[in-house]
C-alpha positions in Angstrom: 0.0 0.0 0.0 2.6 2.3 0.9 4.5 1.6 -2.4 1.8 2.2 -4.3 0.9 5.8 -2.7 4.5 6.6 -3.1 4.2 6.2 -6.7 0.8 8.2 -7.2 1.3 11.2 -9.7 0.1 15.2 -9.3 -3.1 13.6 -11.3 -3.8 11.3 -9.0 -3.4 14.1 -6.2 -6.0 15.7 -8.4 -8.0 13.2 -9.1 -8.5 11.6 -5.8 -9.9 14.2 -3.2 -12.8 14.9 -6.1 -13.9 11.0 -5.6 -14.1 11.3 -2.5 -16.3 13.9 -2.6 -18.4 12.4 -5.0 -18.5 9.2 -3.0 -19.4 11.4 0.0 -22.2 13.1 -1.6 -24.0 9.8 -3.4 -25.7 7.4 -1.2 -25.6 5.1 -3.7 -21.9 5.2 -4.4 -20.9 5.5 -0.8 -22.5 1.9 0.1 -20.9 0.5 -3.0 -17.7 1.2 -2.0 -18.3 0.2 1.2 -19.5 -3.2 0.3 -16.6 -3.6 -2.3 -13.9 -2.6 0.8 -15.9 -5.8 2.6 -15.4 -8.1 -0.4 -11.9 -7.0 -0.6 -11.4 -7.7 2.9 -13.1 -10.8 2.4 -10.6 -12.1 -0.4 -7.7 -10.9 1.2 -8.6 -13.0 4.3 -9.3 -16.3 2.2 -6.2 -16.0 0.5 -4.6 -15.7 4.0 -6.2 -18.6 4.4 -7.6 -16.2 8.0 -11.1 -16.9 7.7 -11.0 -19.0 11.3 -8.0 -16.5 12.5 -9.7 -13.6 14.6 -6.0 -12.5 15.0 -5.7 -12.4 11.2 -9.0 -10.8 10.6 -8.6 -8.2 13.1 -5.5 -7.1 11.5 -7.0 -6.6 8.4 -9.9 -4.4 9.8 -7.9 -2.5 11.7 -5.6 -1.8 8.5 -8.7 -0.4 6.5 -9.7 1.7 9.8 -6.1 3.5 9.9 -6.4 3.6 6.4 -9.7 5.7 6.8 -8.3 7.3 9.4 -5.8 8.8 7.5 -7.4 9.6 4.0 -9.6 11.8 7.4 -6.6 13.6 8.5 -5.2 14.0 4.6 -8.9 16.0 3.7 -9.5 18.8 3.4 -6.1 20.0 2.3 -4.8 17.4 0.3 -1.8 17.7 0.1 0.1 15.5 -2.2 2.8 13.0 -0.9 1.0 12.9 2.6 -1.1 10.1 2.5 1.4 7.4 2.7 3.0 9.3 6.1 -0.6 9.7 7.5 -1.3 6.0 7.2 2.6 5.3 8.6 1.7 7.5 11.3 -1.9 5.5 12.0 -0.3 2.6 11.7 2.3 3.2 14.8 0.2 4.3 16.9 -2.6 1.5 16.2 -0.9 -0.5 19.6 -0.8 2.4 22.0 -4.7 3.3 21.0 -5.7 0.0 21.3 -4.3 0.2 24.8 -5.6 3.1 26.3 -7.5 3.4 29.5 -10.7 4.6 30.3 
């Protein structure tokens, strides 16, 4: 994933932010993706062979939430080259949240 972000183009940097916002503002299109994200997840579990690891499975989800977590912090500005830091950054600190106290 990183990899790939690293090697997005100023078009993409363009490009992006505006499906988003499309996505945002279309019902329709917003459950889409969010039932394509679930059969992603589910593929990328069976060919993990994790469908029976909670361990595995968790992992996964809690790679799309940082993920989501930081195409949040990367809106409104936009600014190119930061995704793939935001989701480094929500990556790291994915143990320390999961540990807080109440």
């Amino acid at each position: 994933m990183l990899t790939t972000l690293e090697r997005m183009d100023e078009d993409w940097y363009r490009r992006f932010p505006l499906t988003l916002q499309l996505i945002a503002d279309s019902p329709a299109l917003d459950g889409y993706t969010l039932r394509h994200c679930a059969e992603v997840e589910a593929e990328i579990a069976r060919r993990l062979d994790a469908q029976n690891s909670l361990e595995l499975r968790l992992l996964i989800e809690f790679f799309v939430a940082a993920w989501r977590c930081a195409l949040d912090d990367w809106l409104p500005d936009c600014t190119p080259g930061e995704p793939s830091a935001l989701l480094r950054r929500a990556c790291s600190i994915m143990n320390p949240a999961l540990n807080l106290e109440a």
